[in-house]
Structures are given as C-alpha cells and as structure tokens.
PyMOL Python script that loads the backbone (N, CA, C, O; Angstrom):
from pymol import cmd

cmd.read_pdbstr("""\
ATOM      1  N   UNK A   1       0.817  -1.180   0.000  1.00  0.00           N
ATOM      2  CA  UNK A   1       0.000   0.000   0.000  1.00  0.00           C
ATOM      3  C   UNK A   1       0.874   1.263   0.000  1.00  0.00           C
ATOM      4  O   UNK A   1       0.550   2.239  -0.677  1.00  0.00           O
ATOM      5  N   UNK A   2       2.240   1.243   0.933  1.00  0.00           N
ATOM      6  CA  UNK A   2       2.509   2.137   0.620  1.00  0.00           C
ATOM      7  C   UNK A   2       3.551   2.985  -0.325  1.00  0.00           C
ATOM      8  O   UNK A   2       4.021   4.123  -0.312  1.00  0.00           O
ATOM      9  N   UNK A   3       3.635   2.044  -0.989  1.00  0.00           N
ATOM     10  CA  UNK A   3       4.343   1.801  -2.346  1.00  0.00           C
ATOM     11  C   UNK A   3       3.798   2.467  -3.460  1.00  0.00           C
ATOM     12  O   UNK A   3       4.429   3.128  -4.285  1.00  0.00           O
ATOM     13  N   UNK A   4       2.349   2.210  -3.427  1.00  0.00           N
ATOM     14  CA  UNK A   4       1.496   2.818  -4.369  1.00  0.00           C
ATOM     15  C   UNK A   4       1.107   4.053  -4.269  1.00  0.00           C
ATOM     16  O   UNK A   4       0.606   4.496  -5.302  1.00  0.00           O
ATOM     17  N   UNK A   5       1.201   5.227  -2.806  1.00  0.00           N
ATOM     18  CA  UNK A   5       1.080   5.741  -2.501  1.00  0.00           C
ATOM     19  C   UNK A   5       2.294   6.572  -2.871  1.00  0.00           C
ATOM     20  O   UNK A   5       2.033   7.631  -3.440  1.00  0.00           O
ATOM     21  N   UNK A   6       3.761   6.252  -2.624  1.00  0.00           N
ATOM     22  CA  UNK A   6       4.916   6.466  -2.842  1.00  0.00           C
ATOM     23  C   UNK A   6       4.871   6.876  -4.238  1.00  0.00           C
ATOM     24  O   UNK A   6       5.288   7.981  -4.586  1.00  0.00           O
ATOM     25  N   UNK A   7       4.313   5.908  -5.167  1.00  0.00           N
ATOM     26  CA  UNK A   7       4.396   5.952  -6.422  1.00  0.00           C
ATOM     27  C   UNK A   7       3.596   7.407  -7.196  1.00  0.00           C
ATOM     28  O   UNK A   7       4.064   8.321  -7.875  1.00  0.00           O
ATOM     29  N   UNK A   8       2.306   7.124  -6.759  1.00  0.00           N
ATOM     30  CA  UNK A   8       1.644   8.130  -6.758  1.00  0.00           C
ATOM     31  C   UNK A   8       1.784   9.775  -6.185  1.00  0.00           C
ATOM     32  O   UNK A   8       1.130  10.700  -6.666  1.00  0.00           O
ATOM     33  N   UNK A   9       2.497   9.881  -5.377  1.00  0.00           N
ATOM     34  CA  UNK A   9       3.364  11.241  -4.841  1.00  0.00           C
ATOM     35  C   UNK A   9       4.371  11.692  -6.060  1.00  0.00           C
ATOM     36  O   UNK A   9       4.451  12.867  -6.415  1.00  0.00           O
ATOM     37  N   UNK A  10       5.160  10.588  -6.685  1.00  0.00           N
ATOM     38  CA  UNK A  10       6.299  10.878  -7.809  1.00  0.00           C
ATOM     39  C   UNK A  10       5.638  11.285  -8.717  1.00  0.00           C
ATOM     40  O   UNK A  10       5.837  12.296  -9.392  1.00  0.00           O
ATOM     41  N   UNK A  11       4.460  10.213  -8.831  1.00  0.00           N
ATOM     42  CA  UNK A  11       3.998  10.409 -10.856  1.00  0.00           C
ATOM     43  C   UNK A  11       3.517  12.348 -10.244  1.00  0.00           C
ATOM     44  O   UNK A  11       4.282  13.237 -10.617  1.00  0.00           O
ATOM     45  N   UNK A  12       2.581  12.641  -9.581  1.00  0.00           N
ATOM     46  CA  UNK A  12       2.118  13.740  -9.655  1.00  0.00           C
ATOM     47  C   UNK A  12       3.181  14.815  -9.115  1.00  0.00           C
ATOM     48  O   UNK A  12       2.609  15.888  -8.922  1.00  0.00           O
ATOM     49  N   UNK A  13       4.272  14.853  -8.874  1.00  0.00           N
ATOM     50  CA  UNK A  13       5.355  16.037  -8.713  1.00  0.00           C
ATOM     51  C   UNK A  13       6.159  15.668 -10.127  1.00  0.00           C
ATOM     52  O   UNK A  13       6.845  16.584 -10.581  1.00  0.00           O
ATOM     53  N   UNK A  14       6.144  14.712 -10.689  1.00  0.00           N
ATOM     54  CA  UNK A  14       7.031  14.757 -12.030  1.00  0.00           C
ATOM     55  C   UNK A  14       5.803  15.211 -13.395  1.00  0.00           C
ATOM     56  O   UNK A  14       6.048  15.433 -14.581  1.00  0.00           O
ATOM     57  N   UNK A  15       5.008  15.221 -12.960  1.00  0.00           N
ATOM     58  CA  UNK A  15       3.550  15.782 -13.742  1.00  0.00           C
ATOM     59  C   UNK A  15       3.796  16.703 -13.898  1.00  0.00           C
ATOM     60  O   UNK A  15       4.163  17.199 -14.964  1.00  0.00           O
ATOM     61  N   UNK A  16       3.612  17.429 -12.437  1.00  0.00           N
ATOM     62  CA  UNK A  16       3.742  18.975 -12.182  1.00  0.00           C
ATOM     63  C   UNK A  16       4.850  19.427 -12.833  1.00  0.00           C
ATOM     64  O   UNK A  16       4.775  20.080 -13.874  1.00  0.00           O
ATOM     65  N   UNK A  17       5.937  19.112 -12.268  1.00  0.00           N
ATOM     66  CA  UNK A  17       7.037  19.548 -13.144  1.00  0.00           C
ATOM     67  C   UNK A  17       7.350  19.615 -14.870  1.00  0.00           C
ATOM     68  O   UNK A  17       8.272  20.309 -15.296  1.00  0.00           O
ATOM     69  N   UNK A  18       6.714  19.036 -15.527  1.00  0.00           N
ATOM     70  CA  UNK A  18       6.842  18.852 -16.645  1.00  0.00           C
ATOM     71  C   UNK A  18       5.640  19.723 -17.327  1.00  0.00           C
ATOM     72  O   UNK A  18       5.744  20.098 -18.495  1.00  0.00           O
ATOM     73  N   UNK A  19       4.452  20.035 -16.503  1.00  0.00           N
ATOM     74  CA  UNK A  19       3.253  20.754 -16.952  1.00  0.00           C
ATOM     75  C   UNK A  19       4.132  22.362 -16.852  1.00  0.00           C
ATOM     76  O   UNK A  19       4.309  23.178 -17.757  1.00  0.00           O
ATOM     77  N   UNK A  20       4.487  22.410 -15.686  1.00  0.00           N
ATOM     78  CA  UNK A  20       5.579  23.260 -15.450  1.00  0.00           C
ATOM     79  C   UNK A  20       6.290  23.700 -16.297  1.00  0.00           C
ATOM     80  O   UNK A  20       6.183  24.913 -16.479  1.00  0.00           O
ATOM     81  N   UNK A  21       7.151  23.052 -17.035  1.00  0.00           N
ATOM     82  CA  UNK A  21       8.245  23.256 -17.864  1.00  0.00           C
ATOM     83  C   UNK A  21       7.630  23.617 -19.713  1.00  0.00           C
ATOM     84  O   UNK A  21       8.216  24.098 -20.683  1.00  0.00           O
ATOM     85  N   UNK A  22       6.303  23.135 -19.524  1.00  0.00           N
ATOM     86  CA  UNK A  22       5.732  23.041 -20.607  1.00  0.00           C
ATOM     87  C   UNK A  22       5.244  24.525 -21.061  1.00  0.00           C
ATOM     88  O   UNK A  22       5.548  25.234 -22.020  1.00  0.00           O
ATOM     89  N   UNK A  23       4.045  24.746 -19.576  1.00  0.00           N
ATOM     90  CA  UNK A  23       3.813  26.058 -19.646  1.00  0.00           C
ATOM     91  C   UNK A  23       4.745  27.426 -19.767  1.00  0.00           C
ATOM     92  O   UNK A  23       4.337  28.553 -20.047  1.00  0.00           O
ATOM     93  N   UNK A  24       5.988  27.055 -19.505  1.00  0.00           N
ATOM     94  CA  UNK A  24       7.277  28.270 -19.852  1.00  0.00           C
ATOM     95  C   UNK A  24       7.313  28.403 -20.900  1.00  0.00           C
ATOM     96  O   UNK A  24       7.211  29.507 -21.435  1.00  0.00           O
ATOM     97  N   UNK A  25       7.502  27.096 -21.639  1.00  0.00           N
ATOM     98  CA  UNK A  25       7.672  27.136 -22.847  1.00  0.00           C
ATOM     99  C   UNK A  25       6.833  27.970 -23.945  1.00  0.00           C
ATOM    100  O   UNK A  25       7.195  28.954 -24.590  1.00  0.00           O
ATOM    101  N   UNK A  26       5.456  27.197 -23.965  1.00  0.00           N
ATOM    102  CA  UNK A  26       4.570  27.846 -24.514  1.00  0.00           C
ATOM    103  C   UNK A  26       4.315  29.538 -24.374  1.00  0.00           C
ATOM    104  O   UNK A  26       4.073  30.358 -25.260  1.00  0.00           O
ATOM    105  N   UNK A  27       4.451  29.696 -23.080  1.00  0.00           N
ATOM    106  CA  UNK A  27       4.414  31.161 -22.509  1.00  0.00           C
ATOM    107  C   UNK A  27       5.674  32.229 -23.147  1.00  0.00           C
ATOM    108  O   UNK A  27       5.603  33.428 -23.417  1.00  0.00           O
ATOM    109  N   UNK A  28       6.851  31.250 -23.262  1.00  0.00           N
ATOM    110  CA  UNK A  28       8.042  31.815 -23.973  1.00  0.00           C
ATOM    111  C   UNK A  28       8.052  32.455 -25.687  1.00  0.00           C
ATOM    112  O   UNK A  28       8.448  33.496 -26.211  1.00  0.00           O
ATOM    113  N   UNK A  29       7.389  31.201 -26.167  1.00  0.00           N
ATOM    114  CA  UNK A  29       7.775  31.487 -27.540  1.00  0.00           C
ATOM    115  C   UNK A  29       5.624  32.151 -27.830  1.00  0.00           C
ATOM    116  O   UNK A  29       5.321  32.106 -29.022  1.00  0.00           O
ATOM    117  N   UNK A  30       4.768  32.512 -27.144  1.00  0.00           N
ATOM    118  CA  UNK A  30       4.236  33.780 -27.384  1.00  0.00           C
ATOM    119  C   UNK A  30       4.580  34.924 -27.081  1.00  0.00           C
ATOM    120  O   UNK A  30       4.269  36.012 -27.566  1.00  0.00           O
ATOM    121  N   UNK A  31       5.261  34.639 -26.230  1.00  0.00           N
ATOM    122  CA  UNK A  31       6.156  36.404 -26.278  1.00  0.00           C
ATOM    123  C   UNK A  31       6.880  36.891 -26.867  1.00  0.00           C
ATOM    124  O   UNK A  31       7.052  38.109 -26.819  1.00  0.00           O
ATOM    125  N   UNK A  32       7.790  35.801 -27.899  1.00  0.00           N
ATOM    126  CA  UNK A  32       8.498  35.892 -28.824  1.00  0.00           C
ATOM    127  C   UNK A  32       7.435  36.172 -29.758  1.00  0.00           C
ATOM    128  O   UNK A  32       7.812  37.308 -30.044  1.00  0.00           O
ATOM    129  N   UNK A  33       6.708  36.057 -30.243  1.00  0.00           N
ATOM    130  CA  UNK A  33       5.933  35.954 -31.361  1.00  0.00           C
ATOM    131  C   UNK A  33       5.320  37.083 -31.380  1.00  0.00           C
ATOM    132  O   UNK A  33       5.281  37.618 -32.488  1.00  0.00           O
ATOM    133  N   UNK A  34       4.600  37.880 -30.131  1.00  0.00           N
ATOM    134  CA  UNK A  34       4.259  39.031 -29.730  1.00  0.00           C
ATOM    135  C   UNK A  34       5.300  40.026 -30.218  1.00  0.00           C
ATOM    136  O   UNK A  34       5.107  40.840 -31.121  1.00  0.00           O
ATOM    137  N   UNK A  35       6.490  39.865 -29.483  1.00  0.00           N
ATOM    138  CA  UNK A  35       7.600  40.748 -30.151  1.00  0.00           C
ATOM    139  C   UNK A  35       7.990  40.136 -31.349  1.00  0.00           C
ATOM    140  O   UNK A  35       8.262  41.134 -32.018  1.00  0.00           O
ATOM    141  N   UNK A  36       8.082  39.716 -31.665  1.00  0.00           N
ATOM    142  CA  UNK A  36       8.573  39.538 -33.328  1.00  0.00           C
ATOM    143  C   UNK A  36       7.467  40.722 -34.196  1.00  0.00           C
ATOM    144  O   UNK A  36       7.743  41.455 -35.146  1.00  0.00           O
ATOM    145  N   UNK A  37       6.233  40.569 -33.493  1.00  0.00           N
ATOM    146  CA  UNK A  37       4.431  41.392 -34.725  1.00  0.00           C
ATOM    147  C   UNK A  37       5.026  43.001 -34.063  1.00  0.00           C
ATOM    148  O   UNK A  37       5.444  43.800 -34.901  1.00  0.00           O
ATOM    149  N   UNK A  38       5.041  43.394 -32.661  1.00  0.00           N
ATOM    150  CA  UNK A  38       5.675  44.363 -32.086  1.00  0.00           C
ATOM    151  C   UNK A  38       6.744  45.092 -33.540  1.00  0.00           C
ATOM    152  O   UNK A  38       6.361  45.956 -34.329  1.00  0.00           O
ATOM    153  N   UNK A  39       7.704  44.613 -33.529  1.00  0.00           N
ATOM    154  CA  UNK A  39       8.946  44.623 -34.240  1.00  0.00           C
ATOM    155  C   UNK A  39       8.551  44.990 -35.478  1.00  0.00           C
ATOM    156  O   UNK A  39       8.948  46.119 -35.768  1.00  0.00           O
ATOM    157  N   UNK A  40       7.848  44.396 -36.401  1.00  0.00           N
ATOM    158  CA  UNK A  40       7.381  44.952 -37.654  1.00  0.00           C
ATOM    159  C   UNK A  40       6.495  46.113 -38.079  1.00  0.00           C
ATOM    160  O   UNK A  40       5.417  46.335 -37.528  1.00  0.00           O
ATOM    161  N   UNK A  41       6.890  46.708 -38.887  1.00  0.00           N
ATOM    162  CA  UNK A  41       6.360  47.619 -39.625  1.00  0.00           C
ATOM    163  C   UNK A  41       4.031  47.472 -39.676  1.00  0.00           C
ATOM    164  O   UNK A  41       3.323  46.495 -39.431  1.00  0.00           O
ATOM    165  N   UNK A  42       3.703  48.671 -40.025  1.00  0.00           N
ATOM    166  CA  UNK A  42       2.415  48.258 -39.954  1.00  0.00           C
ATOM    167  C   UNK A  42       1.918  47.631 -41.499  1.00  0.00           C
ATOM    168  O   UNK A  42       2.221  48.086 -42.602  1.00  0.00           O
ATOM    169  N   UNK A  43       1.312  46.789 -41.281  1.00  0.00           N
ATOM    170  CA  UNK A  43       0.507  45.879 -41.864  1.00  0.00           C
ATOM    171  C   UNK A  43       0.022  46.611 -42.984  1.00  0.00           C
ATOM    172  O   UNK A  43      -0.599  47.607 -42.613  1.00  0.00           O
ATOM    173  N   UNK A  44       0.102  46.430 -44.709  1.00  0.00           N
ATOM    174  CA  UNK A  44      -0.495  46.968 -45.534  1.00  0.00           C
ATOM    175  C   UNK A  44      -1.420  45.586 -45.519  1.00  0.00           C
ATOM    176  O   UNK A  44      -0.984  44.436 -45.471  1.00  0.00           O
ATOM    177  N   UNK A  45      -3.218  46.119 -45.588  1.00  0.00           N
ATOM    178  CA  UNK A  45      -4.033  45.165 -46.310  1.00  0.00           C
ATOM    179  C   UNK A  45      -4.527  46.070 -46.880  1.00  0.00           C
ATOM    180  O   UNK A  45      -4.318  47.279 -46.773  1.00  0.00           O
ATOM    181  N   UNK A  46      -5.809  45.017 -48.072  1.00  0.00           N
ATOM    182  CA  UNK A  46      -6.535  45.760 -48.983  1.00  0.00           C
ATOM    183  C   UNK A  46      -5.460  46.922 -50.257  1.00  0.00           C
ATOM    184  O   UNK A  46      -5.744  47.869 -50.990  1.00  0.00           O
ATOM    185  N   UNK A  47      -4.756  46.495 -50.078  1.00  0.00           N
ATOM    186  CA  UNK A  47      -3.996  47.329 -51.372  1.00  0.00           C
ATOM    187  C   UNK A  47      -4.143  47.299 -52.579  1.00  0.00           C
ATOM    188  O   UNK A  47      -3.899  46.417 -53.402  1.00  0.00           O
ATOM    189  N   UNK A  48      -4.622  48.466 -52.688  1.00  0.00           N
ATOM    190  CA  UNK A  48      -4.750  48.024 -54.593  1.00  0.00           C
ATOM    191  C   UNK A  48      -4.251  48.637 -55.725  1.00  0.00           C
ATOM    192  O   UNK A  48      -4.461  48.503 -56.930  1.00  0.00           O
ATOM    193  N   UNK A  49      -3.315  49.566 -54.836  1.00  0.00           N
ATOM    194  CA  UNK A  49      -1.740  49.452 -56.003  1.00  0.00           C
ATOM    195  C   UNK A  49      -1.034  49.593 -54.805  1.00  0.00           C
ATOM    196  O   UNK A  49      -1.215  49.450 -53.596  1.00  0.00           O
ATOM    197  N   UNK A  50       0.267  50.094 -55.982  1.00  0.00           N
ATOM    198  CA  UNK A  50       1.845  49.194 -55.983  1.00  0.00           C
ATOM    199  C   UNK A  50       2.796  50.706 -55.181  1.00  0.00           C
ATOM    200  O   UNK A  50       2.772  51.684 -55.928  1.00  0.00           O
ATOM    201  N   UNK A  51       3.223  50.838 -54.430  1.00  0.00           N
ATOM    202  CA  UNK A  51       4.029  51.280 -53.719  1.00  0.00           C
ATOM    203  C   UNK A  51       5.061  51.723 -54.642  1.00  0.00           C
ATOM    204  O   UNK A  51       5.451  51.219 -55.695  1.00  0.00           O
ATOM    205  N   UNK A  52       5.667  53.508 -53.591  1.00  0.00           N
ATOM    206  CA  UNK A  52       6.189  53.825 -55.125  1.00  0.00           C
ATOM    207  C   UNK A  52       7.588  53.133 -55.856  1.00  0.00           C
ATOM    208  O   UNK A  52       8.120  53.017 -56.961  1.00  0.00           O
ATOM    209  N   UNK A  53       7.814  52.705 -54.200  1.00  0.00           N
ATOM    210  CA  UNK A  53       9.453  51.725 -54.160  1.00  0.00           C
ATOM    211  C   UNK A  53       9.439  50.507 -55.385  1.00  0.00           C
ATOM    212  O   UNK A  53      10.261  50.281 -56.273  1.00  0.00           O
ATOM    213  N   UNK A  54       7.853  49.676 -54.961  1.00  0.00           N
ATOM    214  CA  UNK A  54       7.908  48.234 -56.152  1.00  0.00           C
ATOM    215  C   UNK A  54       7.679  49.023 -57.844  1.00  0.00           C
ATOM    216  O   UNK A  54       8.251  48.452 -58.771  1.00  0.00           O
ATOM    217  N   UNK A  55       6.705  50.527 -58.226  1.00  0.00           N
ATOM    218  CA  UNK A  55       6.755  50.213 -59.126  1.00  0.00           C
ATOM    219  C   UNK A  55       8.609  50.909 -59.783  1.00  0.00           C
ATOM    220  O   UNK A  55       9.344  50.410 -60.636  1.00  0.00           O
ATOM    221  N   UNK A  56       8.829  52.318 -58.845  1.00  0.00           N
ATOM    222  CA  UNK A  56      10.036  52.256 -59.110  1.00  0.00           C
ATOM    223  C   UNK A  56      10.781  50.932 -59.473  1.00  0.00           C
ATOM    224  O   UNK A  56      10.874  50.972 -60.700  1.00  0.00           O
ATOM    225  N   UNK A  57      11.346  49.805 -59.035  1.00  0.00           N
ATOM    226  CA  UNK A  57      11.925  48.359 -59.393  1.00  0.00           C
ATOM    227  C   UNK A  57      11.316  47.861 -60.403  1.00  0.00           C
ATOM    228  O   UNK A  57      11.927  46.859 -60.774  1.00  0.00           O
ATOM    229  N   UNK A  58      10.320  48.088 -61.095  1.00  0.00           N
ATOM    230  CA  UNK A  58       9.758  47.223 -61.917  1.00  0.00           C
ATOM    231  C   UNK A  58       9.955  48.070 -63.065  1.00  0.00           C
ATOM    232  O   UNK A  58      10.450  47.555 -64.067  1.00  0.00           O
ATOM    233  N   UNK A  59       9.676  49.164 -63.073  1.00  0.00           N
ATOM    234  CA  UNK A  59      10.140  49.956 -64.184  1.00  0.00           C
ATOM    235  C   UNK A  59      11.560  49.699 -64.768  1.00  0.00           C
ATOM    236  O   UNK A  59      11.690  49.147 -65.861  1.00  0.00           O
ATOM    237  N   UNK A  60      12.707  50.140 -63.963  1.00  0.00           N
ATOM    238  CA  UNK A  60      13.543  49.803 -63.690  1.00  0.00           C
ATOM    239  C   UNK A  60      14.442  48.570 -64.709  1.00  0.00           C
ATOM    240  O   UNK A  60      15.189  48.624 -65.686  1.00  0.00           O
ATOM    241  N   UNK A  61      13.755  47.284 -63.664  1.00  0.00           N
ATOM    242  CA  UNK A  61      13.845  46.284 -64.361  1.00  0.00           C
ATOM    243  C   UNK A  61      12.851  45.807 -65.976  1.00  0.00           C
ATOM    244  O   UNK A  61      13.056  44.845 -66.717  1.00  0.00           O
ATOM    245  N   UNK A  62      12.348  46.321 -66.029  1.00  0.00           N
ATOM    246  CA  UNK A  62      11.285  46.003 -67.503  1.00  0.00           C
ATOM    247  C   UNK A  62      12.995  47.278 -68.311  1.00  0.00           C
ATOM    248  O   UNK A  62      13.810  46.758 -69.074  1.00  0.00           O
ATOM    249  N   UNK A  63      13.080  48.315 -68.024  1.00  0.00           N
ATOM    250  CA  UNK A  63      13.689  49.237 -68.895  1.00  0.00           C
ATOM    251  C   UNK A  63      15.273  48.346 -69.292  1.00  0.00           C
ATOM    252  O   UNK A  63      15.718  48.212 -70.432  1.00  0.00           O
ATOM    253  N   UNK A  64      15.704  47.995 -68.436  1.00  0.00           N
ATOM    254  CA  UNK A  64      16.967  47.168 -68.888  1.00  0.00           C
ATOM    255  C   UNK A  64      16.569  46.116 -69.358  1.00  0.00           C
ATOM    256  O   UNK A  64      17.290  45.701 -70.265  1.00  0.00           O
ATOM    257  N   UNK A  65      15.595  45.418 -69.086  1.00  0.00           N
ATOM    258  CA  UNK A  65      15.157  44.000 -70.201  1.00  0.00           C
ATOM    259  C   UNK A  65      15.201  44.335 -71.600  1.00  0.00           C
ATOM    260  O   UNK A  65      15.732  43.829 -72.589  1.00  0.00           O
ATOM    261  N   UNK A  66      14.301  45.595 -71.329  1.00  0.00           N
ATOM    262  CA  UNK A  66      13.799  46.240 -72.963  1.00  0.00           C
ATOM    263  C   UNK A  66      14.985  46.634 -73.580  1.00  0.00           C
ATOM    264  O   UNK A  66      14.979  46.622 -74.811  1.00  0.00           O
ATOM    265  N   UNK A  67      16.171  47.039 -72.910  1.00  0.00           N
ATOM    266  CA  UNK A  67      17.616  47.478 -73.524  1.00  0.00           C
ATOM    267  C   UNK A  67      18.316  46.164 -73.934  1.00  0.00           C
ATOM    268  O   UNK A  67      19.164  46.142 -74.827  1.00  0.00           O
ATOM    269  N   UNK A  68      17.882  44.945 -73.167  1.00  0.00           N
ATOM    270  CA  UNK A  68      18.777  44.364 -73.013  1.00  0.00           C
ATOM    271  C   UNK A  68      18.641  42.892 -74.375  1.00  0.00           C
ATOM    272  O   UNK A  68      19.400  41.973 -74.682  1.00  0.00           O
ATOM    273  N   UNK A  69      17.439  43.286 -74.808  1.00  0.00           N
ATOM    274  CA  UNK A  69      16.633  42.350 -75.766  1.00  0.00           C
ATOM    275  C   UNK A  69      16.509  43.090 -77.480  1.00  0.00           C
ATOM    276  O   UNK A  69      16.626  42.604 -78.605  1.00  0.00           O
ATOM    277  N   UNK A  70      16.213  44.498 -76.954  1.00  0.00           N
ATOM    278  CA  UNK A  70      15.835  45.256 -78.562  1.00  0.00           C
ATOM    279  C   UNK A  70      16.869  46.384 -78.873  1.00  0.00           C
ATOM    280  O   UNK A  70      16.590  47.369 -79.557  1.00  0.00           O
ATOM    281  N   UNK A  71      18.222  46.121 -78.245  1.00  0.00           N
ATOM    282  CA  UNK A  71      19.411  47.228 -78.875  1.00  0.00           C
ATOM    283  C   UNK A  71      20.184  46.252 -79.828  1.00  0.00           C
ATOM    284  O   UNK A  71      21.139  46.661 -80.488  1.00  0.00           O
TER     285      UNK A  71
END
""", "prot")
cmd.dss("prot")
cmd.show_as("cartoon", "prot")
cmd.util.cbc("prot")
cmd.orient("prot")
C-alpha cells in the first residue's frame, strides 16, 4: 500500500514539473511571437496598387530587359 502511494506522490510532482516546464515554454515562444508582430512595420491590407518603391523596381527592371533584348 505504501508503495502505491509512494508511487503516486512521484507520478504527480514529475507531472507537475513537466506541466511546469511546458507552460514556460509555450508562454516563452508567445512572447516571442508578440515581439517579433511588435517589431514589424504596420501591416499593408486591402492594397490596390503598388508602392512607389515596387513600381520604381519594376520599371527599372522592364527598362533594362527592354535594352537588353531590342538594342
């Protein structure tokens, strides 16, 4: 009997401990994740054009293709 009792004291402190170790974890890498969204720039949605940076690059690149194919 008191073996089982013994037994039963371990399984539930090595439970704990591991529920323990679990919940850091999880708790860890949302805070990472929190700061990682923190960290970035704000969110373009709904866009329905092109930023002046991408079409600048695309111009860009189409103009040296076009040099680079029909000279």
């Amino acid at each position: 009997m008191r073996s089982s009792i013994k037994q039963l004291i371990i399984g539930l402190a090595v439970a704990t401990g591991l529920s323990a170790v679990g919940v850091s974890v999880i708790g860890g890498a949302v805070a990472q994740s929190v700061a990682e969204q923190a960290n970035q720039g704000p969110v373009l949605t709904n866009r329905h054009e092109s930023s002046v940076s991408e079409t600048d690059f695309q111009l860009g690149a189409r103009q040296q293709l076009h040099r680079y194919f029909f000279k």
